[in-house]
N, C-alpha and C positions, 0 to 999 in steps of 0.2 A: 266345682268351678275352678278352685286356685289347682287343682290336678289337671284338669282339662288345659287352662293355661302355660301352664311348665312345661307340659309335653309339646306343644304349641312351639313355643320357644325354644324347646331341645331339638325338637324337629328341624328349624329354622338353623338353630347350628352347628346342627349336623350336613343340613345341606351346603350350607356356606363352607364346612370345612372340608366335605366333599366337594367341592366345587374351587375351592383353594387349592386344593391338593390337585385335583385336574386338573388345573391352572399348570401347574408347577411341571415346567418340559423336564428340565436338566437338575441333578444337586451337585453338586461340584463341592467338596471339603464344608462338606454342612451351609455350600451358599447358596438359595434355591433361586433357579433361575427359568420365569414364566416364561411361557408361547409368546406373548407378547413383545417382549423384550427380545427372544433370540430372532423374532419373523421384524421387528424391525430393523436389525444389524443383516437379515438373512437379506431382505428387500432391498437396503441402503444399498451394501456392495453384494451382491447377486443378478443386478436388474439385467432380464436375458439380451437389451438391446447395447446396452454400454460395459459390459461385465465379458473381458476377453476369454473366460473359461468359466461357464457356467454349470453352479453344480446344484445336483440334485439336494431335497431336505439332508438324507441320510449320508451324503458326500460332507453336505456344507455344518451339518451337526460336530462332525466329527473334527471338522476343523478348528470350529469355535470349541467345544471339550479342550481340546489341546491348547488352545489360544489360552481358556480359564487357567489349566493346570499350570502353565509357567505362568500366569501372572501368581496364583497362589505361590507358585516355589520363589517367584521374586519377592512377595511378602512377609513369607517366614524365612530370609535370608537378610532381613531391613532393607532390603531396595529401599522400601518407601521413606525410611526415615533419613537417609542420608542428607547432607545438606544442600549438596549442588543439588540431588531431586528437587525437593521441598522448595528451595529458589525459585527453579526452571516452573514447574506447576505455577509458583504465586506469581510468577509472572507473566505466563500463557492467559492464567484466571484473570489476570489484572485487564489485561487486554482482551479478550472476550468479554470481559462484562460492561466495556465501556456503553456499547448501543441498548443495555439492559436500563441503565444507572441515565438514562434521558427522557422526555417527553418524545416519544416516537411521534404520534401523532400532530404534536408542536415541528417538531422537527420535519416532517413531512409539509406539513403545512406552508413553512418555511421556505423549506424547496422549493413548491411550487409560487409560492412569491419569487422568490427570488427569478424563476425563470420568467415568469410573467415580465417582470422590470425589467429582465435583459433585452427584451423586444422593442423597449421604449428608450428612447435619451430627453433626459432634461435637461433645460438651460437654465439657470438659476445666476442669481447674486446672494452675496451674506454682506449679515452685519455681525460681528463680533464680539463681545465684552466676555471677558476673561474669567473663569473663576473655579477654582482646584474643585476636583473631584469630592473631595475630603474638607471643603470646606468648612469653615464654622457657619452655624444659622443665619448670624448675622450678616456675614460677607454674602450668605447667600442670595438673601432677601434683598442683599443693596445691591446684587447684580441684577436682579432679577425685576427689580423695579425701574431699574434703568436703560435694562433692553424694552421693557411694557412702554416707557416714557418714549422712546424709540418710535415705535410702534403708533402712538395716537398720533405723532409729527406727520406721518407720512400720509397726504393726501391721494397726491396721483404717483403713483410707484416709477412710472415712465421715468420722470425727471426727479421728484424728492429721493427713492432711495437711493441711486448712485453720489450724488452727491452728500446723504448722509455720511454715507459710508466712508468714503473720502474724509470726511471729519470727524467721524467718532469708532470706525472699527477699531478696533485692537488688533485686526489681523495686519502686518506690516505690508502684504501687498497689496492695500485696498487703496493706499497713495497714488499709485500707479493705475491699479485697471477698476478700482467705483467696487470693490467685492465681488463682479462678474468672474465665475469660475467656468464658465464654457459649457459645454454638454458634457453630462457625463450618465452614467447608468449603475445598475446593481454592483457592489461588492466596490465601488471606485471612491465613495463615501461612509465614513462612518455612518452607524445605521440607525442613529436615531436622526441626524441628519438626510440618510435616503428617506427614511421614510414621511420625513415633514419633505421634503420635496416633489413626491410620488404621491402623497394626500393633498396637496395645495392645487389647486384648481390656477391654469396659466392666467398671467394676471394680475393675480392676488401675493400680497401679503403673509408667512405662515403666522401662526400663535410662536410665542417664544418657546425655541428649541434647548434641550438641555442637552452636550454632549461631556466629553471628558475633557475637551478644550474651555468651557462654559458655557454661555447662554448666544444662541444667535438668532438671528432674524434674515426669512430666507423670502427673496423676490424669485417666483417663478418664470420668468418672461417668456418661455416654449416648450413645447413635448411634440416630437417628431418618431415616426417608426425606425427603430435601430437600423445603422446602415451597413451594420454585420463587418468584416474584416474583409480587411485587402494587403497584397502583400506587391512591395513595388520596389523598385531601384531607383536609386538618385545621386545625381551630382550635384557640390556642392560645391560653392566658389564664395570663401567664406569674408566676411566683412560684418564684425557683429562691433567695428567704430560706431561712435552718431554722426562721425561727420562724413557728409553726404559728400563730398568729394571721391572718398575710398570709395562709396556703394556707388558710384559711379562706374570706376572703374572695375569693380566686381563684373558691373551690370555689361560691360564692352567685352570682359571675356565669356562670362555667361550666353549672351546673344552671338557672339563666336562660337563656343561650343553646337547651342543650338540651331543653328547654319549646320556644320560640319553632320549631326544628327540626321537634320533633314537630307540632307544631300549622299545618303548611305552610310554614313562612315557606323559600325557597329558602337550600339550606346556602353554596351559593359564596356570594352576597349576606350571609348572615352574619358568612362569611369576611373579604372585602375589608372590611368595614364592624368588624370588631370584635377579627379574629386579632391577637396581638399576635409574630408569626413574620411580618414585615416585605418577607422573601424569596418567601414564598407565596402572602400575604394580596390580593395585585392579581391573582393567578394563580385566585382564587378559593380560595386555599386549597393546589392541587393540590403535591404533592410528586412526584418524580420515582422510577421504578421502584427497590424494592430489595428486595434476601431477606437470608437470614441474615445476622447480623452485620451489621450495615450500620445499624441503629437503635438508641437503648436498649433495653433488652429487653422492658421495662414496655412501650413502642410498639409492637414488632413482636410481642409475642405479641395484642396486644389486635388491632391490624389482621390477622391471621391468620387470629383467633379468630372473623372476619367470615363468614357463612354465604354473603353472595350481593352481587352489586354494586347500590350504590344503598343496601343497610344502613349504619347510625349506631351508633356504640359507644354507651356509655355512659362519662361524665365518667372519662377515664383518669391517673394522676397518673405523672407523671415527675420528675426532679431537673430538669428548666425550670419544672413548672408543672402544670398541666393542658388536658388536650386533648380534644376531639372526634375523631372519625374515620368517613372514610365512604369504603369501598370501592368503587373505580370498576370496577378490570379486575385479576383475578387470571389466571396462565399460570404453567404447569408450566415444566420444565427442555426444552428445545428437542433436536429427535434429533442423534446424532451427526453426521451430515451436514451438519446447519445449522452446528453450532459449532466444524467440525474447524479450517478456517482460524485463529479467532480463537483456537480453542486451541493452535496453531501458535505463533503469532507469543506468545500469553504465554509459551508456554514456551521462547520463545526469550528471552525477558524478563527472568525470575525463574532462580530458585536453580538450576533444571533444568538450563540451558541450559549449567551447569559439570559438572553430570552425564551429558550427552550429547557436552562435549567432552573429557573424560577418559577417555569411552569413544573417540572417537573417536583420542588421543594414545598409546593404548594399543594399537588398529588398528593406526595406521601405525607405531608402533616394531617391532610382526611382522613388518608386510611389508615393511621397509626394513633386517630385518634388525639392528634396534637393539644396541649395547652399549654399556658404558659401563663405567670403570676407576675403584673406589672409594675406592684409593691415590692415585690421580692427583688425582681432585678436594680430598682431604684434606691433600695437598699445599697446595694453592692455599688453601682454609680457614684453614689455620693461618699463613699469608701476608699475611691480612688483619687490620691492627689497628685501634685506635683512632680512627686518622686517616681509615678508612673513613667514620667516622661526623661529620668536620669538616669534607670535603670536600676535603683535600690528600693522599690515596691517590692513588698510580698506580702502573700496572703494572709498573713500573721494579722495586718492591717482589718482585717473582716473576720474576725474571731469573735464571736459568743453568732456569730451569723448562720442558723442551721436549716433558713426554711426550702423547703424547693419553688425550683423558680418557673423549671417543665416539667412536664411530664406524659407520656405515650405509649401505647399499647400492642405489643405484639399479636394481635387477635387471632391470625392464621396457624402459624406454625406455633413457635415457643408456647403462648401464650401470657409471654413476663411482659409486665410493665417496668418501663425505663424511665430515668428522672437526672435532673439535671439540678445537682442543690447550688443552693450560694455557694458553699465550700468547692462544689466540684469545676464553677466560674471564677472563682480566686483562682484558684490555682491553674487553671486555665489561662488567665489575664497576666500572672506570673511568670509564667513559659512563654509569653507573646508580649512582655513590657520591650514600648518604645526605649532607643537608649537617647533618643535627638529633644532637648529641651527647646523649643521653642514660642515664641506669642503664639502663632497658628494652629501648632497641637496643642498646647492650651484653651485657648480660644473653643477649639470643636472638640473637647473632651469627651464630652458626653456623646458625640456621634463615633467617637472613633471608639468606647467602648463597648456602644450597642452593635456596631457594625462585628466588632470582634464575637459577640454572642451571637449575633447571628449563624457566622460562621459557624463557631461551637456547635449550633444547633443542627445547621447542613451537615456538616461533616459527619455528625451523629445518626441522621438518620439514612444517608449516602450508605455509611459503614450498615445498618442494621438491613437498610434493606438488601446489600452486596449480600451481606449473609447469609439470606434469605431464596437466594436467588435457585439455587440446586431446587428448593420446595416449591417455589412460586412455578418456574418454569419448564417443562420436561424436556424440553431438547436443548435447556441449557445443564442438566444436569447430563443427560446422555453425552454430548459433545465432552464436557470436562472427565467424565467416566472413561470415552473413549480415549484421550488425551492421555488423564493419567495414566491407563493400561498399557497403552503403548508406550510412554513411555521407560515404565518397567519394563516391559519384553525386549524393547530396543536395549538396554543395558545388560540384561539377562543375557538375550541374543550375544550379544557380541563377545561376552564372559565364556559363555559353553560352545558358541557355536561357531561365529564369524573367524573371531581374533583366534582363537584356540586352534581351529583348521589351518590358519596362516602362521602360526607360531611352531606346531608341532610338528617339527621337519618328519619325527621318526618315524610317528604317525603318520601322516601323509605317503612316508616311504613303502611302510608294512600295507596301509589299503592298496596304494598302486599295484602293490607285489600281488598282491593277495585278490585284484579286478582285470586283472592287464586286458582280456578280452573285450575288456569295456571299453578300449584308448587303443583301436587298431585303426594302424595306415590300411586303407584299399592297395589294390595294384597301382604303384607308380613308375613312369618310367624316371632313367637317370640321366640326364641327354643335355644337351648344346643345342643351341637356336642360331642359325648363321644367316643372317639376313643382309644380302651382297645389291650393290644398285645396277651392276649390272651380270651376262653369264661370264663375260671371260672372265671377271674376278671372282665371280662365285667358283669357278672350275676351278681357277689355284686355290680359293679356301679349303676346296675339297681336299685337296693334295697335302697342304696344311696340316690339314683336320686327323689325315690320316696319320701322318709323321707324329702328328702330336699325340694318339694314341697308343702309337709304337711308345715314343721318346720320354713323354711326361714334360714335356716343355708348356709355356702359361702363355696364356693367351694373350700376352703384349706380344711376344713374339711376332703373333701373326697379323697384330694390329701394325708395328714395327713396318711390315714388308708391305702390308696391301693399305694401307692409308696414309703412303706418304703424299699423295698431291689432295686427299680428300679425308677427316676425319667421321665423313659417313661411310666411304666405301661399303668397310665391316662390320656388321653390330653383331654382337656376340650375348645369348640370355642363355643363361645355365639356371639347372634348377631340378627339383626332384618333383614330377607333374602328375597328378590326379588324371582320369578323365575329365573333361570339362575344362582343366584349366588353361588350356591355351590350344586354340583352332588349329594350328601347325601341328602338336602333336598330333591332335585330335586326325589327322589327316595322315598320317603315317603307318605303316606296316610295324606293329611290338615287335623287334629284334633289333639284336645288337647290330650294330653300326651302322654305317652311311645308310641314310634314306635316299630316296630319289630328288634330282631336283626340280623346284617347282617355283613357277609364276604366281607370285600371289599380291596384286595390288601396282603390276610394274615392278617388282620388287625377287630377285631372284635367291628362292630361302631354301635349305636343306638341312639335318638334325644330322648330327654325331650321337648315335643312342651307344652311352656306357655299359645300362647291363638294364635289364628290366626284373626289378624289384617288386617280391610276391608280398602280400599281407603279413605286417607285420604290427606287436604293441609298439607303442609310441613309448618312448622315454619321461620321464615326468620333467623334462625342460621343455619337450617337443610340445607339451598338454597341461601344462602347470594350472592352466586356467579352472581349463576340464573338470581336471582331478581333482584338484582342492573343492570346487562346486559341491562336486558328488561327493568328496566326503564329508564334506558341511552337511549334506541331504544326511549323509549316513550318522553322522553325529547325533543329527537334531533327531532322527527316528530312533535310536539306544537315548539321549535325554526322556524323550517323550515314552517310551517306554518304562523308565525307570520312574517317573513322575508317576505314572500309571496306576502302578504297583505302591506307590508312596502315601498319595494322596485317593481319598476315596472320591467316586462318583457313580453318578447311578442314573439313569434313563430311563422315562416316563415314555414307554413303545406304545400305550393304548394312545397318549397327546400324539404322538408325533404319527400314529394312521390317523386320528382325527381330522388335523390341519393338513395334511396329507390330499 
């Protein structure tokens, strides 16, 4: 029976090693490299519909073989170790792994909130009271009871909340407008503020809001469909006195402008000639796209208000002055597809972006198996004093202190479990002591130490799972694979092949000598282009043309004599001409001298041909481009040769008819 079984299991992996071994396309310097792996680099750049030269398996094999062997020659050369390398890579990796290292799905989520809100505008009022981010318990609690107290006052919100506001915000321009902040929409509010506005049913009351300003209280009074962006011109005829005398007289040239408007006179012309908005006025006026919130409200309701582009408001008064307006191009809210990007990245911007990584802090302490001991850190708490906050605290202070306070488990890949001791939060607390002694860091000690281990803890598991990230993901491991290789080849490259092509005159010299058949001119003629506006001037260029053949005299000469009343008379184009290059030639009998003359375009043209020049090599200044190309090609195929020979590799032909 235990005979029957072993062979069972030898069986088993023998198949598996036959079957790894099938697996295995390519071995490149003992590095074995599967079907899998080369058919997704083959399929990535090969696809026959986007792939401007597409090659077959046994083409495209051969190209990847050569691609492995100068990454290997760049690695037993230390490419990789260098330090500008090792930079450039943690830096690529740093940025590649940001969209790894978030709640994708928070983050999406997000997006589509966010878009959803952009279709909406809220009208809202606040009420205010102040209180740091970082505050102590205490301050907090007294904020927090005194916005709630707030809060039971208000009966009918109509009339009690503006008038609260007026007396007890803390925001300083609620004196002025009762806390009424206007319409506004997604991304135009902090966001624990949008969202108590976008939850608050019109009407009502919110529960007290926590932002980073402190504690407020938000009256909803409307919710309207977005009225998307418009973009408009306007004059300004500014008067932002109180005393109504001036907005008087504003208002008398204002209503002159808008006379002269109606009666044709062009509005941007009005504009530059009389705006007194400085920014605009050269621009004809023009202001740049905006929608809710974004103008005073006096502005943007009247530009709204606009029926159709090309309409003129009527004299609008604003706290500048008074204005004109005239609607150019109004556009709704753009579909989701248009804006998802930009919605991405703002919300990776604003407030969101702490809410999609708390979700995501929250993930990984699951699957990492998180804990944490709330003796142990309380410990260390009460360890920390004053001196914290002067800058001569150290961990010296929490000595004989060794218990752990987390601890978490790599369960996938490593396997290690991680821990976080007392010691290792000393000294942590050490490298982050406050140096500002004040009542207030005082005061919320204990919050601003927990808030620091918290940290500690993110950072920690941020870092473990970045680490992790090559094992977790396989086309984040492929992309950094491809990234690194190339960029070894790129430096390789340019060592042996690019820079070296460019550098080695002598070389360059000896291949040209040694290809010239490769860098030949065609048949070209060697001729004159005489293009006369009319025949009797053409008939003396001819005369000209001829003397100058005989004489060796230069073509001012004949510009001298036939373009004194006109410097078109004569155009003169010299040049050594392929076929093709220019229809005149093209149009001529190959021999030496005078052509015939010919009407071509009203324009009376005839060629002076010098000599007609047979196939010849090019010079390496006539081809510099050429030549160097080709002997880069020639370079890189004597490299790739000698890599060949250097390094071993070996080809699995049964795989490759397989997937064949």
């Amino acid at each position: 029976m235990i005979k029957k079984f072993f062979t069972v299991l030898l069986a088993i992996g023998l198949l598996s090693n036959a079957f790894a071994q099938e697996n295995v396309l390519v071995t490149i310097n003992n590095e074995k490299i599967t079907t899998d792996e080369f058919l997704r680099v083959y399929n990535k750049n090969n696809n026959q519909l986007n792939s401007i030269d597409p090659k077959t398996i046994e083409e495209y094999l051969e190209l990847y073989v050569n691609f492995k062997l100068k990454v290997a020659e760049a690695e037993s050369l230390g490419f990789d170790t260098v330090t500008s390398f090792v930079k450039e890579l943690a830096g690529y990796r740093k940025q590649l792994a940001k969209p790894y290292l978030t709640d994708k799905d928070k983050v999406d989520e997000l997006v589509k909130q966010a878009y959803d809100r952009m279709l909406t505008d809220v009208k809202a009022s606040h009420i205010l009271i102040r209180v740091a981010q970082d505050a102590s318990p205490s301050d907090t609690v007294k904020a927090f009871k005194k916005i709630r107290s707030f809060a039971k006052n208000i009966k009918n919100p109509d009339t009690d909340f503006g008038k609260l506001a007026m007396e007890q915000s803390q925001d300083p321009s609620a004196k002025q407008n009762k806390g009424d902040l206007g319409y506004f929409k997604a991304f135009q509010m902090v966001y624990p503020f949008e969202n108590a506005a976008y939850q608050t049913e019109v009407g009502k009351v919110s529960k007290p809001v926590r932002t980073r300003f402190g504690y407020h209280l938000l009256y909803v009074e409307d919710k309207r469909p977005t009225r998307g962006e418009i973009l408009v011109s306007h004059i300004l005829v500014k008067s932002e006195s109180e005393n109504e005398d001036e907005f008087l007289v504003a208002k008398k040239k204002i209503d002159e402008l808008k006379v002269r408007s109606d009666n044709g006179e062009e509005f941007e012309m009005l504009a530059r000639q009389h705006s007194d908005d400085n920014s605009s006025a050269s621009k004809g006026g023009q202001l740049t796209w905006f929608g809710t919130g974004q103008m005073v409200i006096e502005f943007e309701d009247a530009a709204f208000s606009l029926k159709a582009d090309g309409d003129i408001s009527e004299p609008v008064r604003t706290k500048y002055g008074w204005h004109l307006i005239k609607r150019i191009e109004k556009k709704g809210t753009k579909s989701f597809e248009e804006l998802e990007k930009e919605l991405k990245r703002k919300v990776g911007r604003d407030g969101r972006s702490r809410t999609s990584q708390e979700s995501f802090i929250v993930k990984l302490k699951k699957e990492y198996n998180y804990s944490y001991d709330e003796s142990a850190l309380i410990q260390i708490i009460k360890k920390v004093d004053d001196g914290f906050f002067e800058g001569d605290w150290t961990s010296e202070k929490t000595k004989g202190l060794n218990e752990k306070i987390a601890w978490y488990k790599d369960d996938k890949t490593s396997k290690k479990e991680f821990t976080i001791s007392q010691q290792d939060f000393a000294k942590f607390l050490e490298n982050n002591k406050r140096h500002e002694r004040s009542e207030e860091n005082l005061a919320q000690k204990e919050t601003i130490v927990r808030n620091l281990f918290d940290k500690m803890v993110k950072d920690q598991l941020i870092e473990l799972e970045s680490n992790n990230l090559e094992a977790k993901y396989i086309d984040f491991k492929e992309i950094m694979q491809e990234y690194r290789d190339g960029i070894l080849l790129f430096d390789l490259m340019d060592t042996k092949v690019w820079s070296k092509a460019v550098k080695d005159t002598l070389g360059l010299q000896s291949y040209h000598e040694n290809n010239k058949t490769n860098f030949m001119w065609q048949k070209r003629v060697d001729a004159k282009i005489f293009v006369c506006t009319d025949e009797a001037i053409a008939k003396k260029a001819m005369k000209l043309s001829k003397k100058q053949s005989k004489k060796g005299f230069s073509n001012q000469v004949i510009f001298d004599k036939l373009n004194k009343e006109s410097q078109l008379a004569v155009e003169i184009r010299e040049d050594k001409y392929l076929a093709g290059d220019d229809p005149v030639i093209d149009k001529i009998e190959k021999k030496a001298g005078l052509s015939q003359l010919m009407n071509i375009d009203n324009r009376f043209v005839f060629v002076n041909v010098n000599m007609i020049l047979p196939p010849q090599p090019k010079t390496i200044d006539e081809a510099r481009g050429l030549i160097t190309a080709q002997y880069q090609d020639y370079l890189e195929k004597e490299w790739i040769a000698e890599l060949r020979s250097k390094f071993s590799f070996q080809v699995n032909q049964k795989e490759i008819d397989r997937i064949k």
